[in-house]
C-alpha positions as CSV (number, residue, x, y, z in Angstrom):
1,X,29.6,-37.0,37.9
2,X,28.7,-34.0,35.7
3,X,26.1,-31.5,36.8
4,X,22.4,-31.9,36.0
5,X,21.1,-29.6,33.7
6,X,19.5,-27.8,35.5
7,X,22.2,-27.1,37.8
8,X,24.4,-26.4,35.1
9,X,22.2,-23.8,33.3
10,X,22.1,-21.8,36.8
11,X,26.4,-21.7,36.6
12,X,26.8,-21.5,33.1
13,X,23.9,-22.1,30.8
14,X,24.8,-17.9,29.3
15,X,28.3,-18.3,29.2
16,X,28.1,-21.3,27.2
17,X,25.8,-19.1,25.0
18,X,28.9,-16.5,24.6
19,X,31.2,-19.0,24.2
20,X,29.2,-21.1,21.7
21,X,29.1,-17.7,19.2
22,X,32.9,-19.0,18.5
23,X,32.7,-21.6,16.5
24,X,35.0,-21.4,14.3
25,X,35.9,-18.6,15.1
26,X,39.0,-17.5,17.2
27,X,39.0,-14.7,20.5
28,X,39.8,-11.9,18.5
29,X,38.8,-9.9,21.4
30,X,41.1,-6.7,22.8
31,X,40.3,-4.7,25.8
32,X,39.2,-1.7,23.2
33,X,36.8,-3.4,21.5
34,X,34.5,-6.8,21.2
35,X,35.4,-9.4,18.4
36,X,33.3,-10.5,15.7
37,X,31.8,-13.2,17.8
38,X,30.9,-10.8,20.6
39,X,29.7,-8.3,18.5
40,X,26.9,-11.3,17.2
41,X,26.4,-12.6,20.6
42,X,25.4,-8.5,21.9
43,X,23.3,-8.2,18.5
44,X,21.5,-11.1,18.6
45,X,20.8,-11.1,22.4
46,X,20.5,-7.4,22.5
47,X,17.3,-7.8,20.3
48,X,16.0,-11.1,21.0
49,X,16.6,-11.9,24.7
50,X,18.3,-8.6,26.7
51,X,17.4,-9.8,30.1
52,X,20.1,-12.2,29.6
53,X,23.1,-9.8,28.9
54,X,23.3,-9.5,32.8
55,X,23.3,-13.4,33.6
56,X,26.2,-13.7,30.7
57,X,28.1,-10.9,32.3
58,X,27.5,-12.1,35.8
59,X,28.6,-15.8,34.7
60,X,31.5,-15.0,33.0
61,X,33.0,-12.9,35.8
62,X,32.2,-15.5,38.2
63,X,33.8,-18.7,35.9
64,X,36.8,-16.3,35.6
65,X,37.6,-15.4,39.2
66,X,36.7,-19.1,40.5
67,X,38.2,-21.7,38.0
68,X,37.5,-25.1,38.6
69,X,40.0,-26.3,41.0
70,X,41.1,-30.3,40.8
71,X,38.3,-31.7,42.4
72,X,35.9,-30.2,40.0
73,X,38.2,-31.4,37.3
74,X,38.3,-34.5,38.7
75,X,34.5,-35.2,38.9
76,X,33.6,-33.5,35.4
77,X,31.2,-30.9,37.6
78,X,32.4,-27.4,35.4
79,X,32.6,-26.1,32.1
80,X,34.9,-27.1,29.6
81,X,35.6,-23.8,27.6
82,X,36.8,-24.9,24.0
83,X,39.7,-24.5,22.1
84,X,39.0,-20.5,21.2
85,X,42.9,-19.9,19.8
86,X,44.1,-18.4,23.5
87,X,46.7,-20.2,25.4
88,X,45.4,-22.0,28.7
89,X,47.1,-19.3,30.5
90,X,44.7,-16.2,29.3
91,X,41.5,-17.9,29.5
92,X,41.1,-16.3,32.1
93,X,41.8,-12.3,31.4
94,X,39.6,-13.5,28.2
95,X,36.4,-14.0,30.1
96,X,36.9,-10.9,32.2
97,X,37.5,-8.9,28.8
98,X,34.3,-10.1,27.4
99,X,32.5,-9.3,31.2
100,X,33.9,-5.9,30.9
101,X,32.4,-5.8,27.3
102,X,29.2,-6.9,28.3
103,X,28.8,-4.5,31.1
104,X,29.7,-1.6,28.9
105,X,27.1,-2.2,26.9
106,X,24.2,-2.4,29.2
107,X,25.5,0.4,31.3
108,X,26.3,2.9,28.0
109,X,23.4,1.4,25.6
110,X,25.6,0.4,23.2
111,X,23.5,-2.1,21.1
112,X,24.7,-3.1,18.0
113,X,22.0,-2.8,15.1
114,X,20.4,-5.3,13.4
115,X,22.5,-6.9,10.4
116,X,20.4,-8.0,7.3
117,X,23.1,-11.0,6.9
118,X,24.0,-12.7,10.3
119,X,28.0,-12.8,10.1
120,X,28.6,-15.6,12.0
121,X,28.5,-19.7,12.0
122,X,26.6,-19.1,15.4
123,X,24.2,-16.0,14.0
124,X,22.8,-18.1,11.4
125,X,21.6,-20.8,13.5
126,X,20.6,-18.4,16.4
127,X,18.3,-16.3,14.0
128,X,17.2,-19.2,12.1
129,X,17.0,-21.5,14.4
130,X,14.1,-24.3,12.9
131,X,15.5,-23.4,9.6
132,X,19.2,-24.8,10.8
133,X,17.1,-27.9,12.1
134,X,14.8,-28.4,8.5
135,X,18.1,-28.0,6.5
136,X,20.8,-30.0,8.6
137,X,18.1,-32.8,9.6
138,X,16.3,-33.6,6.1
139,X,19.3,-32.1,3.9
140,X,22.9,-33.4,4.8
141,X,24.5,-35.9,2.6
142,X,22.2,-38.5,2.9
143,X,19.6,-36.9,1.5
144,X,19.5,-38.7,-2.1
145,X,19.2,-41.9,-0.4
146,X,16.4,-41.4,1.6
147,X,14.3,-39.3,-0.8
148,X,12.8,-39.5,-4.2
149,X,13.5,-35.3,-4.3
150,X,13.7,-32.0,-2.2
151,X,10.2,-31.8,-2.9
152,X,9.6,-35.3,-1.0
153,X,12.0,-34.5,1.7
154,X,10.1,-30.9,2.7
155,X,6.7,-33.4,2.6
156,X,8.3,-35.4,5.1
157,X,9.2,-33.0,7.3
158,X,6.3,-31.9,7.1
159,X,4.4,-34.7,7.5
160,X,6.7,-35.2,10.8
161,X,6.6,-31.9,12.3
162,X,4.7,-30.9,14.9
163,X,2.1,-27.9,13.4
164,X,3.7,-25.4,15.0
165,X,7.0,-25.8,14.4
166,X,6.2,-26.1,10.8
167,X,4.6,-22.2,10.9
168,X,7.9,-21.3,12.6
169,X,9.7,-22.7,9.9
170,X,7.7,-20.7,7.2
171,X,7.8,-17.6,9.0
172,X,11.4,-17.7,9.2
173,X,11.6,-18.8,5.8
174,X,9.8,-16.1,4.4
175,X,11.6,-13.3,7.0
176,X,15.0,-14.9,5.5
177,X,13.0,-13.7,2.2
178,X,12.6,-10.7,3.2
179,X,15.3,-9.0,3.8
180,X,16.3,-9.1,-0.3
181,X,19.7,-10.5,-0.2
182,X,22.0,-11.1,-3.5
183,X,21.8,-15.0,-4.4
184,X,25.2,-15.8,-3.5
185,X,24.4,-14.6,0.5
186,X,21.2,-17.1,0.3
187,X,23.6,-19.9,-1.0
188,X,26.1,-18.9,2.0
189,X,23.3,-18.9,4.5
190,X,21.4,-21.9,3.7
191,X,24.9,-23.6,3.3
192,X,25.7,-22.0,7.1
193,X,22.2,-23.6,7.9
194,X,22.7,-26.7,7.4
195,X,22.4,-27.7,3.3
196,X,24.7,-29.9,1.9
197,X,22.7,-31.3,-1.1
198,X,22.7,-29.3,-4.6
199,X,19.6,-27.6,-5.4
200,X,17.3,-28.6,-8.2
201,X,18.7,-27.2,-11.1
202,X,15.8,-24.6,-12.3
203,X,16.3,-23.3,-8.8
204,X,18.3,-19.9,-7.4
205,X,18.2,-20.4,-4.0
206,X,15.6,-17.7,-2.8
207,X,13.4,-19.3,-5.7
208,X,13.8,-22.9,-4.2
209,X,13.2,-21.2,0.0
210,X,10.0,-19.8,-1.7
211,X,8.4,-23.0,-3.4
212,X,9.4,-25.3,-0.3
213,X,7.6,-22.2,1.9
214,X,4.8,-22.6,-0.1
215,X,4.2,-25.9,0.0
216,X,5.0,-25.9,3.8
217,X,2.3,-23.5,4.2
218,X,-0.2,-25.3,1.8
219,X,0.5,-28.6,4.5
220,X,-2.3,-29.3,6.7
221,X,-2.4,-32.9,8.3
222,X,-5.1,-35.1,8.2
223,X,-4.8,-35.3,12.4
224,X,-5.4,-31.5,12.2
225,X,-8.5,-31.1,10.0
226,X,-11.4,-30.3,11.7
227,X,-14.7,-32.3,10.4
228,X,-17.1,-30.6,8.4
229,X,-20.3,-30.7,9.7
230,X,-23.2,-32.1,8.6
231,X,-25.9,-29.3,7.5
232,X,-28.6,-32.1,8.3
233,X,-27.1,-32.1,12.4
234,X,-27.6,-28.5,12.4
235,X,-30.5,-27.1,14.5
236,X,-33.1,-25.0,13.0
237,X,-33.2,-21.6,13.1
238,X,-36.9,-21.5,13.7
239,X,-36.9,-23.4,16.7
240,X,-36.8,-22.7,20.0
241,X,-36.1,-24.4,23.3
């Protein structure tokens, strides 16, 4: 039987993090310098979660030195490291490569700086993370069908949305904004993101992230309004108790 997750997450809940930063992407890796997927992986991380750069490091070493031998195999209790381009054969000097990288970089500093575009597949939707959900959830190809508009599909989220992660969505929204990219990088990220519907046609896309921030913003549900009160239930001022 496979492991439960939270067994799993102990062995390899940061390797599959490294790993995942492939996607479509193949191990370009040497032992002179990390890949482009690496290079993501340390930004992103470095910036947003270092504590974890040791448990990736320790977990890839580990995974590399002790392969899953037949009974493991057998029972479905490892990881299953995807198809990254490498023959089955240097796996293994692959995960010690990107150990080695790892470790150099906490041990020399070496942090990548922040990108204003993510450059991976697996950036995108690591930065952007309830952005990837709002555009691969209520804009995929089925869209059309299910709503009148865009306009009527960012209501629905929002009407389904806990509050919360509706102000997460805005803020990342608006930090995708900010950082003043040319319109054909907003149409690459969005598209990265998840959008696979045309935008209105009076729309650029930073125009349409704008509008649909707005009226995300401008949502408040009718479970989350407070009453107002009644000025003939409040007590008067000129009396004591």
């Amino acid at each position: 039987m496979s492991m439960k997750p939270l067994e799993f997450d102990r062995h390899y809940g940061e390797l599959d993090q490294v790993i995942s930063a492939y996607a479509g992407l193949t191990a370009d890796d040497t032992p002179d310098r990390p890949g482009r997927a690496l290079t993501a992986y340390l930004r992103h991380t470095w910036h947003t979660r270092p504590w974890a750069l040791s448990v990736a490091e320790q977990q890839l070493r580990t995974y590399a030195r002790n392969p899953p031998g037949r009974l493991r195999l057998r029972l479905g209790e490892f990881y299953p490291v995807p198809d990254i381009g490498l023959p089955e054969a240097e796996i293994q000097q692959w995960l010690l490569v990107l150990a080695d990288h790892i470790r150099q970089s906490l041990e020399e500093g070496l942090v990548p700086p922040p990108a204003a575009l993510p450059e991976t597949h697996w950036e995108w939707h690591a930065r952007f993370p309830e952005l990837g959900q709002f555009l691969g959830g209520w804009f995929s190809q089925d869209m059309p069908a299910e709503f009148e508009d865009h306009e009527a599909a960012v209501g629905d989220y929002a009407d389904s949305a806990a509050p919360t992660l509706v102000a997460r969505l805005v803020g990342e929204m608006r930090e995708l904004l900010a950082l003043g990219l040319e319109e054909i990088d907003y149409a690459v990220g969005i598209a990265e993101l998840g959008m696979e519907v045309d935008l209105p046609a009076t729309y650029a896309p930073s125009a349409w992230l704008a509008v649909a921030a707005d009226q995300l913003a401008r949502f408040r549900p009718e479970y989350g309004q407070a009453a107002t009160p009644d000025p003939a239930d409040r007590p008067d001022p000129d009396v004591t108790a």
